[in-house]
MDTraj code that builds the backbone (N, CA, C; nanometers):
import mdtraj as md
import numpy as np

residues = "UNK UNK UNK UNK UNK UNK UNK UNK UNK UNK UNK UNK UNK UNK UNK UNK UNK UNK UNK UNK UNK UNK UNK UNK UNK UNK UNK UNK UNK UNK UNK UNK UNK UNK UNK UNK UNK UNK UNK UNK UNK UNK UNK UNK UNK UNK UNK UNK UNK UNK UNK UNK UNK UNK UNK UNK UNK UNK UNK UNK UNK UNK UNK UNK UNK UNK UNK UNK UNK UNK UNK UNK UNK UNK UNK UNK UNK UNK UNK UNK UNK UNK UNK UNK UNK UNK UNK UNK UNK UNK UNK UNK UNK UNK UNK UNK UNK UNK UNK UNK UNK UNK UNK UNK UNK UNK UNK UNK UNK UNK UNK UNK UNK UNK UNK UNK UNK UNK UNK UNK UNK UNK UNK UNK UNK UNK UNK UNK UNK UNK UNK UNK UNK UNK UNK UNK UNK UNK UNK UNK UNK UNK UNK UNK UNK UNK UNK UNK UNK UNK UNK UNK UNK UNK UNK UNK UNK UNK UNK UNK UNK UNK UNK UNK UNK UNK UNK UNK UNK UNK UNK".split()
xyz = np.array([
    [0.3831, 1.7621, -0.5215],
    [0.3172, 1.6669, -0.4358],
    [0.3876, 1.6699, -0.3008],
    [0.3144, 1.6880, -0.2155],
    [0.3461, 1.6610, -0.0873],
    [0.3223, 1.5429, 0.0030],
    [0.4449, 1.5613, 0.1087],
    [0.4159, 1.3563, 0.2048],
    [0.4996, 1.3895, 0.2684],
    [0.4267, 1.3619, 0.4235],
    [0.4620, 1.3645, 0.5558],
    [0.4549, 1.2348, 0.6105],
    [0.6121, 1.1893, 0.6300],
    [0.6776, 1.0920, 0.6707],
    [0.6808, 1.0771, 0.8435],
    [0.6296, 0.9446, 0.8909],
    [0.6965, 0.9833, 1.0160],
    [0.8277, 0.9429, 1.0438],
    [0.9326, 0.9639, 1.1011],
    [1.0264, 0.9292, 1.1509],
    [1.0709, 0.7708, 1.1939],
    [0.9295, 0.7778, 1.3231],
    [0.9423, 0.6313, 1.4148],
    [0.8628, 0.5390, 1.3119],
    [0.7946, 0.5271, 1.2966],
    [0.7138, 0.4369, 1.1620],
    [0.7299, 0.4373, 1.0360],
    [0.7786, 0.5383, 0.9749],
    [0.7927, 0.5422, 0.8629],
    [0.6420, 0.5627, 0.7863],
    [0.5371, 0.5735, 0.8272],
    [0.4076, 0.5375, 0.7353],
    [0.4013, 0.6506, 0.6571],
    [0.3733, 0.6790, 0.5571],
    [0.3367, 0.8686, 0.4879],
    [0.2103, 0.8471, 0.4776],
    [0.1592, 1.0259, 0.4388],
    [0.0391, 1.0328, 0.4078],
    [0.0831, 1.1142, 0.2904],
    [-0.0009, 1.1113, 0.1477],
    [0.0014, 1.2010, 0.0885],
    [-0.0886, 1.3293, 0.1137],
    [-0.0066, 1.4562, 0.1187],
    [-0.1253, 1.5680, 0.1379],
    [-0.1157, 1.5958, -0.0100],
    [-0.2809, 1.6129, -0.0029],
    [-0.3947, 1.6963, -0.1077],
    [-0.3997, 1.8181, -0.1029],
    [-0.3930, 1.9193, -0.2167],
    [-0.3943, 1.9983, -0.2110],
    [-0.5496, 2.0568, -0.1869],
    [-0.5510, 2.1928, -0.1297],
    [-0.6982, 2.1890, -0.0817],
    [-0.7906, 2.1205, -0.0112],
    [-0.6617, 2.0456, 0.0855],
    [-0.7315, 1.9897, 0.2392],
    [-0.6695, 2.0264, 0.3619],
    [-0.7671, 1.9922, 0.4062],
    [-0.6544, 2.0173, 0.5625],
    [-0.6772, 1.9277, 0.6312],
    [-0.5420, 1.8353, 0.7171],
    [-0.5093, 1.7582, 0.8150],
    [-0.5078, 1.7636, 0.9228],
    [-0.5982, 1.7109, 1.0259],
    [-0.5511, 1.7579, 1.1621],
    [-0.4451, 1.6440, 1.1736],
    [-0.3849, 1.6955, 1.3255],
    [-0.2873, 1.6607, 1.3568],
    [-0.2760, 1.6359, 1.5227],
    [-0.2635, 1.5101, 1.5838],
    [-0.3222, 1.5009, 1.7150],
    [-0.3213, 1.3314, 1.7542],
    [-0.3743, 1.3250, 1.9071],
    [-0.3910, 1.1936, 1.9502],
    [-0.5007, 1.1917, 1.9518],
    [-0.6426, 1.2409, 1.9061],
    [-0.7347, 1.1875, 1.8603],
    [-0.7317, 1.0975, 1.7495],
    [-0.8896, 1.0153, 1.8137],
    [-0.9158, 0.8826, 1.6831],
    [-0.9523, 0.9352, 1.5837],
    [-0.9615, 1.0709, 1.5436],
    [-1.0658, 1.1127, 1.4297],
    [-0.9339, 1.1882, 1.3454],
    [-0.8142, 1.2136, 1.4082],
    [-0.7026, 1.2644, 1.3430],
    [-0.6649, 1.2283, 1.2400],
    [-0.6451, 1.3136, 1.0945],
    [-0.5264, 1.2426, 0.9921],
    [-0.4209, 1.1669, 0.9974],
    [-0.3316, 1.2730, 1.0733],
    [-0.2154, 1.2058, 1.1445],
    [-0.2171, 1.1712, 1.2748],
    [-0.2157, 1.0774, 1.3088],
    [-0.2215, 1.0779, 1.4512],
    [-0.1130, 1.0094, 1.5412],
    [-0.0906, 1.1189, 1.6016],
    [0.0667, 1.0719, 1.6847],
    [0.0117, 0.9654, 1.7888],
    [0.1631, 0.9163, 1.7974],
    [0.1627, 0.8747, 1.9346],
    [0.0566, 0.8543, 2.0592],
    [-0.0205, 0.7429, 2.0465],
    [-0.0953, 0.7967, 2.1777],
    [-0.0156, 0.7863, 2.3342],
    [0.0995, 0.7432, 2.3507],
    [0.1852, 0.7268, 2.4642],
    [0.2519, 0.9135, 2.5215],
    [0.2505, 0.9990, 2.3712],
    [0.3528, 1.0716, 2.3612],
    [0.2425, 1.1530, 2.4354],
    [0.2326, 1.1772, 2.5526],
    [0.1283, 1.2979, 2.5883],
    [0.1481, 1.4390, 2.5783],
    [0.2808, 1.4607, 2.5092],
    [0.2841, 1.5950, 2.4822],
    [0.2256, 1.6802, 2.3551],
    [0.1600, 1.5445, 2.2958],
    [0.1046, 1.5988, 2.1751],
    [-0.0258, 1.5823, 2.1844],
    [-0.1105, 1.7345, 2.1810],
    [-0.2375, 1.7547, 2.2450],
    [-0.3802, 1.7050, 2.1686],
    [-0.5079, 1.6240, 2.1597],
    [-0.5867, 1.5688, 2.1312],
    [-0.5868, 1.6409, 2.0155],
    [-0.6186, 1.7831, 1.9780],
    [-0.6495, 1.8347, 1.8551],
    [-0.5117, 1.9184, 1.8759],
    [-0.3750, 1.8445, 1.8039],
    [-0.2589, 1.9282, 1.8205],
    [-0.2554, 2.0107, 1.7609],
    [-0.2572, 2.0341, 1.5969],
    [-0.2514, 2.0780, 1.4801],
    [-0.2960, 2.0796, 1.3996],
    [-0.2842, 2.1595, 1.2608],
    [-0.3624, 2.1066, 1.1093],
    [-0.2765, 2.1589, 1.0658],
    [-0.2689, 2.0921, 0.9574],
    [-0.1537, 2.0963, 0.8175],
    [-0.2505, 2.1699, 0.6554],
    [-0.2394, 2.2597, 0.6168],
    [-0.3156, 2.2601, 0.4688],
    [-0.2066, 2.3063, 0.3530],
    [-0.2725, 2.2128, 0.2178],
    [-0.1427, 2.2366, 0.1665],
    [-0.2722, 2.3655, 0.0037],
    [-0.1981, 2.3881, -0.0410],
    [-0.2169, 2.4666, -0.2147],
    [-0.0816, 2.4439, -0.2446],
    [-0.0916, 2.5089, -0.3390],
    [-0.0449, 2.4493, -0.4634],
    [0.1311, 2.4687, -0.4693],
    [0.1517, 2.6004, -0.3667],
    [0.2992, 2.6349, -0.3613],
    [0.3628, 2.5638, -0.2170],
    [0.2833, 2.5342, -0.1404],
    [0.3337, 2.5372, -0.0345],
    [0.2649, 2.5011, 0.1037],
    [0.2633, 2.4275, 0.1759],
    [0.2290, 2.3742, 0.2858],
    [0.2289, 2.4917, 0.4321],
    [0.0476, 2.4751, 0.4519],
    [0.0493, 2.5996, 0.6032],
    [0.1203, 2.4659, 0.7130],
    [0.1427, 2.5047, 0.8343],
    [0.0987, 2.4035, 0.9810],
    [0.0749, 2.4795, 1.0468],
    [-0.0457, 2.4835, 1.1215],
    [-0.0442, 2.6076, 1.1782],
    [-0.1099, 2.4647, 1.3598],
    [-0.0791, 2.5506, 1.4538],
    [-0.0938, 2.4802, 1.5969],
    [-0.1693, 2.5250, 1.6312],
    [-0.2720, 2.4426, 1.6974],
    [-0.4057, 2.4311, 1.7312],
    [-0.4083, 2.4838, 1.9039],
    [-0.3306, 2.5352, 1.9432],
    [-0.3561, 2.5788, 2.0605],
    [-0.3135, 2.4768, 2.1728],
    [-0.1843, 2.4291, 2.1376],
    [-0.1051, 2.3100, 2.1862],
    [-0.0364, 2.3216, 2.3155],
    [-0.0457, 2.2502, 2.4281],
    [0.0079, 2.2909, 2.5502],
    [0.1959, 2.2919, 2.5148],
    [0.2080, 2.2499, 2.4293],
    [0.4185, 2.1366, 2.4129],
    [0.4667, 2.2067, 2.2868],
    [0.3591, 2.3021, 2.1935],
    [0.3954, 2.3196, 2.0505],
    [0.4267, 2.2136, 1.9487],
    [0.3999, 2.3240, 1.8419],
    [0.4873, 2.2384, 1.6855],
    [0.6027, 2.3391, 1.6431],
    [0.6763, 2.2369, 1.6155],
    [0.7788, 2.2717, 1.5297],
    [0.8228, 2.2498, 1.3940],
    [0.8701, 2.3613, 1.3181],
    [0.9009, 2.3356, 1.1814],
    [1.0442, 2.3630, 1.1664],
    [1.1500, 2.2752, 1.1457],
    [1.2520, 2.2965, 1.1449],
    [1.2856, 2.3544, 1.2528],
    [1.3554, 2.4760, 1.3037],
    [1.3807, 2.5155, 1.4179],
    [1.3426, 2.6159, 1.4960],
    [1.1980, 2.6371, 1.3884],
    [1.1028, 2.7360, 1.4439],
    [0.9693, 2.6666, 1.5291],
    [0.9676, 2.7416, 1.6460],
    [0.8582, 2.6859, 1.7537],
    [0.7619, 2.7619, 1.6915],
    [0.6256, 2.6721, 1.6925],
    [0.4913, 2.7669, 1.6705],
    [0.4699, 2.7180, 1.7872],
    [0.4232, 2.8333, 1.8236],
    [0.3053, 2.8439, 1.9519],
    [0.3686, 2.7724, 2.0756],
    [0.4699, 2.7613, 2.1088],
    [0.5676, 2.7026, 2.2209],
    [0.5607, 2.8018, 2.3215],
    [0.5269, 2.6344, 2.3876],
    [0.5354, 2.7597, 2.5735],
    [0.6628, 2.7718, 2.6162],
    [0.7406, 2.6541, 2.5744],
    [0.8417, 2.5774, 2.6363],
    [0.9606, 2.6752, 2.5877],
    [1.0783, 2.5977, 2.5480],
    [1.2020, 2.6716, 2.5191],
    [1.2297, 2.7537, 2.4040],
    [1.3139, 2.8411, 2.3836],
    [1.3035, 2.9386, 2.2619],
    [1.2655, 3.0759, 2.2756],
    [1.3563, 3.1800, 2.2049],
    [1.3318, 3.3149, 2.2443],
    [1.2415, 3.3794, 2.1751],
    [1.1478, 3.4864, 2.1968],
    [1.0426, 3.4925, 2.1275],
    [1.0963, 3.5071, 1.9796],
    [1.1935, 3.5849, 1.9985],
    [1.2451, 3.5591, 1.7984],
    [1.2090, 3.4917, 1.7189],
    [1.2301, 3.3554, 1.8130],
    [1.2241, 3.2518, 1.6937],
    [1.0765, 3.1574, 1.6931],
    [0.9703, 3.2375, 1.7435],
    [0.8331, 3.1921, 1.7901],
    [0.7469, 3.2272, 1.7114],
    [0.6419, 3.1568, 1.6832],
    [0.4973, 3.2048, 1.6373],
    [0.4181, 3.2181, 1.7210],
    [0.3665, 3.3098, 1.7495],
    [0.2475, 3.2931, 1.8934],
    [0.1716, 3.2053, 1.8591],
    [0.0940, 3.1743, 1.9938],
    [0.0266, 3.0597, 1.9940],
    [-0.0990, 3.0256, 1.9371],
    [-0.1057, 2.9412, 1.8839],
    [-0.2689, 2.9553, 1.7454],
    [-0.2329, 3.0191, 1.5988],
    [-0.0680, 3.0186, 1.5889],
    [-0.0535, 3.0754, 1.4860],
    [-0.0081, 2.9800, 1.3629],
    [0.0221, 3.0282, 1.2610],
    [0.0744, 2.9232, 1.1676],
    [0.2342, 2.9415, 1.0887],
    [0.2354, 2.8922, 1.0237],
    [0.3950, 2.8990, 0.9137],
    [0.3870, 2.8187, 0.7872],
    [0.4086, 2.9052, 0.7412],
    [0.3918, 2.8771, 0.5667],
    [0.5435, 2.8412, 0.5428],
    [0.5669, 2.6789, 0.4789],
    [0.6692, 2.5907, 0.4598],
    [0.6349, 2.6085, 0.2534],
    [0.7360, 2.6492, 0.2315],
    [0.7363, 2.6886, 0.0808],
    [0.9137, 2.5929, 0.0380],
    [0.8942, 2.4867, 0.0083],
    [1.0307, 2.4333, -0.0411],
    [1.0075, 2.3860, -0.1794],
    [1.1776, 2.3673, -0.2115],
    [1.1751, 2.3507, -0.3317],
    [1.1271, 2.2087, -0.3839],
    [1.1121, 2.1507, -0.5268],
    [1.0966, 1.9911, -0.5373],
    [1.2001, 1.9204, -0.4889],
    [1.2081, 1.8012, -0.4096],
    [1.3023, 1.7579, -0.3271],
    [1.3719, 1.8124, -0.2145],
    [1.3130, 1.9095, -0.1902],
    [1.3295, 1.9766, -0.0486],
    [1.2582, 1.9099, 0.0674],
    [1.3153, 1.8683, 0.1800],
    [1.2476, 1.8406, 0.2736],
    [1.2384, 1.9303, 0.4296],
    [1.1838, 1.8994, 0.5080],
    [1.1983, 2.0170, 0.6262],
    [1.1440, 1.8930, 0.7319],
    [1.1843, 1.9170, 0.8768],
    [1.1588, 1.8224, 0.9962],
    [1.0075, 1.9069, 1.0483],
    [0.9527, 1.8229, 1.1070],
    [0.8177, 1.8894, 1.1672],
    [0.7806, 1.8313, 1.2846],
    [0.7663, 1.8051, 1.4392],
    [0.7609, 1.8046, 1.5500],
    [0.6559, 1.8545, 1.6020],
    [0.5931, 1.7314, 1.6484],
    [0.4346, 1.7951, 1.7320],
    [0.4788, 1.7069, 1.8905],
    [0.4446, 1.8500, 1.9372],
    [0.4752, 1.8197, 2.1302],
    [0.6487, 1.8266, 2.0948],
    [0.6889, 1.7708, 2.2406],
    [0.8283, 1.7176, 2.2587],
    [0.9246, 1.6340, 2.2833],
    [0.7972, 1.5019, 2.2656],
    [0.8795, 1.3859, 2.2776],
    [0.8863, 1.3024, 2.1290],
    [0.7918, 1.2182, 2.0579],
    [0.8519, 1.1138, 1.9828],
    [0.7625, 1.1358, 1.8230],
    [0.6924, 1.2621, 1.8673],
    [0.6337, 1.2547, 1.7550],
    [0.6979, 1.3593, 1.5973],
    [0.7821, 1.2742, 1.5703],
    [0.8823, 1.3323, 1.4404],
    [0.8721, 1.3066, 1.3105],
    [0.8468, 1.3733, 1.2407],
    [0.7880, 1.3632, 1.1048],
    [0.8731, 1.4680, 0.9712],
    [0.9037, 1.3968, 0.8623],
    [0.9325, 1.5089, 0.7548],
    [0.8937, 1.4978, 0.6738],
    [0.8527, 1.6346, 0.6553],
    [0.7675, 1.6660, 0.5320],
    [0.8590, 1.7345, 0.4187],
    [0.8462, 1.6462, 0.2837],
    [0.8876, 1.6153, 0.1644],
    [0.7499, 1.6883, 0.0193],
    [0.8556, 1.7598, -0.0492],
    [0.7898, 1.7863, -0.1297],
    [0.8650, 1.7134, -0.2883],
    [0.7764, 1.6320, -0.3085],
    [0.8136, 1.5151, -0.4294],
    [0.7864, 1.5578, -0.5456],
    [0.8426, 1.5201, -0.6389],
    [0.7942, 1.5388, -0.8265],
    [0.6684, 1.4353, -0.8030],
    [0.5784, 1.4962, -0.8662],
    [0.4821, 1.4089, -0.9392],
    [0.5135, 1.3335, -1.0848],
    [0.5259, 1.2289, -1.0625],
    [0.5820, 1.1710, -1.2171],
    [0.4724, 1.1208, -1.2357],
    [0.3776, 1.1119, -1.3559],
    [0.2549, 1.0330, -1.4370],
    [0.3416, 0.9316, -1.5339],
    [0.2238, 0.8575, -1.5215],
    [0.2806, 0.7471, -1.6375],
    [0.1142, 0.7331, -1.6858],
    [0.1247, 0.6552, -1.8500],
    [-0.0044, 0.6399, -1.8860],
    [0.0452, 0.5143, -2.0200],
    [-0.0419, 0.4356, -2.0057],
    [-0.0124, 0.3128, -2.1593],
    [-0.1574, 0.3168, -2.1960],
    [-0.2713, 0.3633, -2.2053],
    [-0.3696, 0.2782, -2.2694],
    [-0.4581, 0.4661, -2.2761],
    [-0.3953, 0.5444, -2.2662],
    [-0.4721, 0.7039, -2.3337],
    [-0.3902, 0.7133, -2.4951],
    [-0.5231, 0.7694, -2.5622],
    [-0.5149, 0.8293, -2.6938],
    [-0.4451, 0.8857, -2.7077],
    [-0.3937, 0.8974, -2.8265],
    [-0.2444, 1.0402, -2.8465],
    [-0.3264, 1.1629, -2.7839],
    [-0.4593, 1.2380, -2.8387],
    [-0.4832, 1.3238, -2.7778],
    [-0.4859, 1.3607, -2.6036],
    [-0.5287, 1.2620, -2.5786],
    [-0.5356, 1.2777, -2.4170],
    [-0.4340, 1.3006, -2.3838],
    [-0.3291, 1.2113, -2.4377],
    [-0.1738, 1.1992, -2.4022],
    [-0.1419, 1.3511, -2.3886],
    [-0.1718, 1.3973, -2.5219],
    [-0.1585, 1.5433, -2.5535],
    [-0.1332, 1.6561, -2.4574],
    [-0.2705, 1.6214, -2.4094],
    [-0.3642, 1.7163, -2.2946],
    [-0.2717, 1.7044, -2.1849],
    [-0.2786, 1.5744, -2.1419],
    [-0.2421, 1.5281, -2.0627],
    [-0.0639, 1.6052, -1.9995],
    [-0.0179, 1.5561, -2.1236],
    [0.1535, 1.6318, -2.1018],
    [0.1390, 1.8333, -2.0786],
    [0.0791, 1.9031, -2.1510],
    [0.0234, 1.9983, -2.1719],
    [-0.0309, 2.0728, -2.0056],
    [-0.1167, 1.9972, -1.9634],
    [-0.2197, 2.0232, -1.8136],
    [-0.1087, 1.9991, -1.6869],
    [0.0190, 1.8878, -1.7155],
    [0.1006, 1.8773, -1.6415],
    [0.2095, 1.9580, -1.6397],
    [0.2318, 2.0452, -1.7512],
    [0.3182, 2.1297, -1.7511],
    [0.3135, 2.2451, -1.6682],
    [0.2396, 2.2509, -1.6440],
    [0.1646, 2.4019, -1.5525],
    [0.1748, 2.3830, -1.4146],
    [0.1866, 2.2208, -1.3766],
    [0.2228, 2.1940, -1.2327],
    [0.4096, 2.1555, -1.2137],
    [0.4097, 2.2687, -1.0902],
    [0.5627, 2.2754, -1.0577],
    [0.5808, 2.1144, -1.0541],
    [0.7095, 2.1110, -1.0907],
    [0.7587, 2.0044, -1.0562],
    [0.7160, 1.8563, -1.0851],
    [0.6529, 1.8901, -1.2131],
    [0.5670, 1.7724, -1.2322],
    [0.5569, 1.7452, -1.3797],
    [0.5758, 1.5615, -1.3958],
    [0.6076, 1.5700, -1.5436],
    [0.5720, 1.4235, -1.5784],
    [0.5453, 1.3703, -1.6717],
    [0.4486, 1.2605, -1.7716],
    [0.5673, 1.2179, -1.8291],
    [0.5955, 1.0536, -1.8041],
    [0.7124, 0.9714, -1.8738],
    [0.6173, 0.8729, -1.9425],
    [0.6818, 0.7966, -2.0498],
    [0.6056, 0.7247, -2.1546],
    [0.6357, 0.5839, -2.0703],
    [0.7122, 0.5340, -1.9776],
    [0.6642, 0.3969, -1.9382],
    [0.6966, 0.3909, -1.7905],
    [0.6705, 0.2948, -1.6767],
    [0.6665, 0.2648, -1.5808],
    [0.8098, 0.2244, -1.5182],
    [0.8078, 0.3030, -1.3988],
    [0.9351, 0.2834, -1.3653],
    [0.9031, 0.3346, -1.1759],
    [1.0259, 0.3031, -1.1042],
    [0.9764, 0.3181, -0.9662],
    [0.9662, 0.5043, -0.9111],
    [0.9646, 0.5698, -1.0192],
    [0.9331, 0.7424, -0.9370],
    [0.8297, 0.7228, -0.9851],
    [0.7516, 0.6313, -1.0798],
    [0.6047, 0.7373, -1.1144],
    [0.5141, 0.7374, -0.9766],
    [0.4210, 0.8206, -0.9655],
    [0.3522, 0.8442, -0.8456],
    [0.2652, 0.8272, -0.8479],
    [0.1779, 0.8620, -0.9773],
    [0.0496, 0.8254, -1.0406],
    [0.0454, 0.7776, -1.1845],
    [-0.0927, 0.6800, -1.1576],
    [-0.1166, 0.6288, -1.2953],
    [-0.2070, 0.6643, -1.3377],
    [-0.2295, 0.7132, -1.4768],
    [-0.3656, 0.8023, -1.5755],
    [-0.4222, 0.6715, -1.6505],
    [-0.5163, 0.6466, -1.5995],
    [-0.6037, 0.5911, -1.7129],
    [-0.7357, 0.6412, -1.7923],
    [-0.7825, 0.6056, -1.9126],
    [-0.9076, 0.6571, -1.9543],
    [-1.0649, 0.5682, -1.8499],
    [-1.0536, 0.4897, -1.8796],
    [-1.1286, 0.3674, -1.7696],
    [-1.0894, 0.2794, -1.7373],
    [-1.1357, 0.2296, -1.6296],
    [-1.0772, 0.0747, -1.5584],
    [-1.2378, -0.0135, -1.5602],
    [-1.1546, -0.1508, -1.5934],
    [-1.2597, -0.2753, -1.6396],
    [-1.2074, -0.3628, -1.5364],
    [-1.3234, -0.3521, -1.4370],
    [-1.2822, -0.5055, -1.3455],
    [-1.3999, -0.5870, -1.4131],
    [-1.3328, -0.7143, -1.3435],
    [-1.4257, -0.8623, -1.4131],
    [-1.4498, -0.9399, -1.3374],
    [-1.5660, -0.9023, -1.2307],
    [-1.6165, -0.9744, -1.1477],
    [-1.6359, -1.1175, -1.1685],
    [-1.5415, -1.2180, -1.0466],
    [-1.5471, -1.3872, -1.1084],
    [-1.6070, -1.4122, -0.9300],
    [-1.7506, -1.5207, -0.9466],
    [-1.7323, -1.6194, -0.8701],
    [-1.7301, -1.7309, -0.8727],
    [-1.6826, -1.7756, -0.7517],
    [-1.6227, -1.9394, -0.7270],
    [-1.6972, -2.0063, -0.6441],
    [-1.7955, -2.1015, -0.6371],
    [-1.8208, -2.1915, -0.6070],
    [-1.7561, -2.2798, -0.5112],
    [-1.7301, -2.2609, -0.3479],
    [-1.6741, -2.3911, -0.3250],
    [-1.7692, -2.4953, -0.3118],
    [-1.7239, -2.5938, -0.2772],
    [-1.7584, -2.7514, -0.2352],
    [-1.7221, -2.8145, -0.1498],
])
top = md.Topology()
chain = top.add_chain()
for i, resn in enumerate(residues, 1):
    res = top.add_residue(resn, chain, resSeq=i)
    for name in ("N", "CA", "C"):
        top.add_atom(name, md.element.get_by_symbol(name[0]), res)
traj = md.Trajectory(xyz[None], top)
C-alpha cells in the first residue's frame, strides 16, 4: 500500500493501484499543492502506482519534480547526470516501510511517499472466507490478515454491512 504524505499539512492520500494522480495547483488535481507556491505548475505531475512500485513522471513542469535527489525534468539546478529529461518519469520501487521525499516545483510543496504493510482485520467472515481471505493476501507483498483490531490494521473485510435507517421527529 502506498501514501503520499505532505510535509506542511500532513494530509495523505492513499494511492490505488491502477490509478493515476495528477499532481498540480489545479482545482481538478489529486494532490494539489500549494496554490501560493507558484513554482508548482497547474498540471505539475502524475503519480501511477502497480503493484511493485510507484511511476512520477513530470508533466512538463517549468521548476521540476523531484524524487529524492533526482530532478525529473528540471530546468533549474543539477548536472545532467542526475536528470530525467523533461516529460519524463522514474520508477520509485521501495521496500515495505521504505519511504523516499518527493518535491514538486521549488518552494513548499514537500511530500513523502511511504510504502506501508497492508494489515486486514475481519470479525464477522466465515472460516472459509477467512480462508480465502488469508490465502488471496498472501500473494500481496507485504501484506497480511491479523485475527483482531489493533492501530496498524489499514483495512477492514466485511461480508455485508447493515445500516438502520432511524428518523426523528422534532417538535
Amino acid at each position: 500500500m502506498w501514501i503520499l504524505e505532505s510535509e506542511k499539512t500532513c494530509a495523505r492520500l492513499c494511492l490505488l493501484p491502477g490509478l493515476e494522480y495528477s499532481v498540480g495547483r489545479d482545482k481538478g488535481s489529486h494532490v494539489r499543492a500549494d496554490t501560493q507556491d507558484t513554482s508548482v505548475s497547474r498540471r505539475h505531475a502524475a503519480i501511477r502506482v502497480d503493484r511493485e512500485a510507484v511511476v512520477v513522471s513530470d508533466a512538463g513542469s517549468t521548476y521540476g519534480t523531484y524524487v529524492g535527489d533526482l530532478a525529473i525534468a528540471s530546468s533549474g539546478a543539477g548536472s545532467q547526470d542526475d536528470r530525467v529529461p523533461k516529460g519524463q518519469s522514474t520508477r520509485v520501487a521501495l521496500p515495505v516501510g521504505g519511504s523516499e521525499r518527493v518535491r514538486f516545483g521549488l518552494l513548499s510543496s514537500l511530500y513523502v511517499l511511504r510504502r506501508c504493510p497492508m494489515v486486514l482485520t475481519t470479525s464477522s467472515l466465515a472460516k472459509p472466507a477467512r480462508t480465502r481471505l488469508s490465502e488471496d493476501t498472501a500473494k500481496l507483498p507485504g501484506a497480511s490478515v491479523q485475527s483482531a483490531w489493533s492501530n496498524r490494521v489499514t483495512h477492514v473485510v466485511m461480508e455485508e454491512v447493515k445500516l438502520t435507517i432511524k428518523v426523528y421527529q422534532l417538535k
